[in-house]
C-alpha positions as CSV (number, residue, x, y, z in Angstrom):
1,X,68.7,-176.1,-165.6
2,X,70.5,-179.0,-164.3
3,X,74.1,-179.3,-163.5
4,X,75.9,-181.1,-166.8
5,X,73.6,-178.0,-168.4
6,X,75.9,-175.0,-166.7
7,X,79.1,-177.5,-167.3
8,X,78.2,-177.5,-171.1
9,X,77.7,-173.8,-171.0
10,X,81.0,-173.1,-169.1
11,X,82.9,-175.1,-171.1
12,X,81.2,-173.7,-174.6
13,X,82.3,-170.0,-173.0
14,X,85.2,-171.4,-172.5
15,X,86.0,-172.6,-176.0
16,X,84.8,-169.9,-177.0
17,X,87.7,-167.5,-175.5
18,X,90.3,-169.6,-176.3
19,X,89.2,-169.2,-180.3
20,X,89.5,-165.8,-180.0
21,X,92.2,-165.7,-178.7
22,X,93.8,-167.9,-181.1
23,X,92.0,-165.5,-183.9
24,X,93.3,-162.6,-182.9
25,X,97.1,-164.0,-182.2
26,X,96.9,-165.3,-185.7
27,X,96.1,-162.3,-187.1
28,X,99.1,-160.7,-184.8
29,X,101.3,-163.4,-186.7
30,X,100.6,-163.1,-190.1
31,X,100.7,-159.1,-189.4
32,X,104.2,-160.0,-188.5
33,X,105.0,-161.9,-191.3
34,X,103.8,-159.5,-193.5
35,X,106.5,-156.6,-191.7
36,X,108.8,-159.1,-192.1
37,X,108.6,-159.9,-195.7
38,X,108.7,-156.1,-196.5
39,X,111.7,-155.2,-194.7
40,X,114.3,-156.1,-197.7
41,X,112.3,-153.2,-199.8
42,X,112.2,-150.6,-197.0
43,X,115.5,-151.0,-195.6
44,X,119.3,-151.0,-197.5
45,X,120.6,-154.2,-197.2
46,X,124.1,-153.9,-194.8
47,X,126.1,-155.2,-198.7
48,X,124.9,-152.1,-200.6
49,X,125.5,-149.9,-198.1
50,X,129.0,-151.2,-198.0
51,X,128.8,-150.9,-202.0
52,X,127.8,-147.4,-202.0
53,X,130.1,-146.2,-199.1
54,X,133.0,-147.5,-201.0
55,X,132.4,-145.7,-204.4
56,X,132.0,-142.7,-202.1
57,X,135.1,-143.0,-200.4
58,X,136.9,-143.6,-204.2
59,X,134.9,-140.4,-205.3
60,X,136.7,-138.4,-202.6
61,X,139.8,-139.5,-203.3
62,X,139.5,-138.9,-206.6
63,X,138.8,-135.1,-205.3
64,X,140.7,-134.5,-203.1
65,X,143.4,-135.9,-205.9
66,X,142.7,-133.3,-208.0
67,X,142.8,-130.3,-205.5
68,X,146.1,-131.6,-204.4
69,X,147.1,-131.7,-208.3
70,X,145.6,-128.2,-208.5
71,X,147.3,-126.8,-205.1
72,X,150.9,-127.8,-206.3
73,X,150.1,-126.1,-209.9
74,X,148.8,-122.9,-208.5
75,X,152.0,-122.9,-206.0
76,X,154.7,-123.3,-208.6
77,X,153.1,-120.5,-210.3
């Protein structure tokens, strides 16, 4: 085994780790992608939590409208 034979070698191994590596951090992307693209149906979006805080804040109102209504009707009684 002659010299340019080991280079050859050394240089195939190291090919060879740098695929893998690029393999396995292109898997670790599209993993991420993946995540990424599936957050919108796991996760309320900041507007419709706005959406449904305000028509609970408008329910309450509306409640505690009516007790009030109530609470002066009872008192004049």
């Amino acid at each position: 085994m002659d010299l340019s034979d080991t280079i050859l070698g050394l240089v195939s191994l190291i090919v060879g780790m740098i695929g893998f590596f690029l393999g396995r951090l292109s898997d670790a992307v599209r993993s991420i992608e993946k995540q990424v693209a599936d957050i919108p149906k796991e996760y309320v979006l900041k507007v419709e939590y706005r959406d449904d805080i305000d028509e609970i804040k408008s329910t309450l109102k509306d409640i505690f409208k009516i007790l009030r209504e109530h609470e002066k009707s009872s008192s004049r009684d």
